[in-house]
N, C-alpha and C positions, 0 to 999 in steps of 0.2 A: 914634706914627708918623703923618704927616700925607699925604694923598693932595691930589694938585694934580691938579684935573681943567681937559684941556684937548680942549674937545669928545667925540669918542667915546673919548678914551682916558686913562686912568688912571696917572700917574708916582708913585714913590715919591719922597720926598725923600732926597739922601743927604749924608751930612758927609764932606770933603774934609779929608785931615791933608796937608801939604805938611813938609819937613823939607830946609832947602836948604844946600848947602857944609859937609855931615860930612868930616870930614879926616881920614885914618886913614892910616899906614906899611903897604903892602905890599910881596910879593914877586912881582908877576906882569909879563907879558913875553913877547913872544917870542922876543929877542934875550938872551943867557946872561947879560949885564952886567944889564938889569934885574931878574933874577930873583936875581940876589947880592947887586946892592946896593941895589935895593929904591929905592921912589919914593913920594912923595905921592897919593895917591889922593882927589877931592875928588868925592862921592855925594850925588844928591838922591833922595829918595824922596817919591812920592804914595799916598797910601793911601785908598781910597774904602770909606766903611761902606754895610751896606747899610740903614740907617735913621737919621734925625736922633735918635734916642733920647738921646744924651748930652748934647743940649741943652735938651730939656725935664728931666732927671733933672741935670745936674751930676755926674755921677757917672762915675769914669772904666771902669767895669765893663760899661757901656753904650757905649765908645769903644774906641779906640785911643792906646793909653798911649807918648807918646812916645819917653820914655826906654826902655823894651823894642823898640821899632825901634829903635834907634839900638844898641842891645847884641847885638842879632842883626845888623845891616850889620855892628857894627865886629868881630864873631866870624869871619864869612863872610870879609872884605879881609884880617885880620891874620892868621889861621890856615890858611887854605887857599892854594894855588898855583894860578896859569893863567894860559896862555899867552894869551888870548884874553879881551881886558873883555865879550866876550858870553856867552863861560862865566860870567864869576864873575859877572855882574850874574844871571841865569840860576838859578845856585843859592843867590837870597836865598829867604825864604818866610818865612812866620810862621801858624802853627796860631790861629785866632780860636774855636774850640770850634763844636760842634755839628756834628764833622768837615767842619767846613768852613777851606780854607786859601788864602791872600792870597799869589799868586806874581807874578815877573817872568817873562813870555810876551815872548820875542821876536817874536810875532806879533800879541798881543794886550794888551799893554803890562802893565800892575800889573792884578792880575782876581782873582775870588774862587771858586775850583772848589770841586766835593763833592768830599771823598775815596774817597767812593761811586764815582766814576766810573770808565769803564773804564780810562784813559789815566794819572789817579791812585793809583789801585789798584794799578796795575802798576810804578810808577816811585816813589813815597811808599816811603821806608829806616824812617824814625823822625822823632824830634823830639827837643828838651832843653828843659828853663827856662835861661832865661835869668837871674839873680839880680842 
């Protein structure tokens, strides 16, 4: 991990994954036609680590593995329903370990919470692998 100092204060560096124009069929909507016949959904996702580690390592166990976002967005659009693209964007997330988990904040954009937390704790169901 590299620290950037800039006068009194100390930054971490971090690695930015950007993932633009996923296109996936769902069924969400507010209007009854959409949710029948279903539409084009095109999702970009930003993912922020919390340390440049996968660039000095090469190694994707130290990052954020593409293809496993792109298998949880295309789980979330195809299998779930809603009325509302701030729900479904809402209930994307992805478990990073060390119970810590990478969600969409409607307040706070893509962010990385403890599941320790109180707010976590209380609303956190489960998880799956994604394969």
């Amino acid at each position: 991990m590299q620290l950037m100092d800039f006068g009194d204060k100390e930054w971490t560096t971090m690695a930015k994954i950007r993932i633009h124009n996923m296109m996936f069929y769902g069924f969400h909507g507010v209007y009854e036609y959409e949710r029948e016949q279903g539409q084009k959904f095109y999702v970009d996702v930003e993912v922020e680590t919390k340390t440049d580690d996968m660039a000095d390592t090469d190694d994707i166990k130290d990052g954020v593995d593409p293809a496993a976002v792109y298998d949880i967005v295309k789980d979330v659009v195809e299998n779930t329903r809603f009325q509302l693209l701030g729900a479904l964007s809402a209930h994307v997330g992805i478990y990073s370990g060390d119970r810590q988990f990478i969600n969409a904040s409607s307040s706070h954009g893509v962010s990385v919470a403890s599941l320790d937390s109180s707010y976590w704790g209380a609303c956190y169901i489960g998880a799956r692998r994604v394969l």
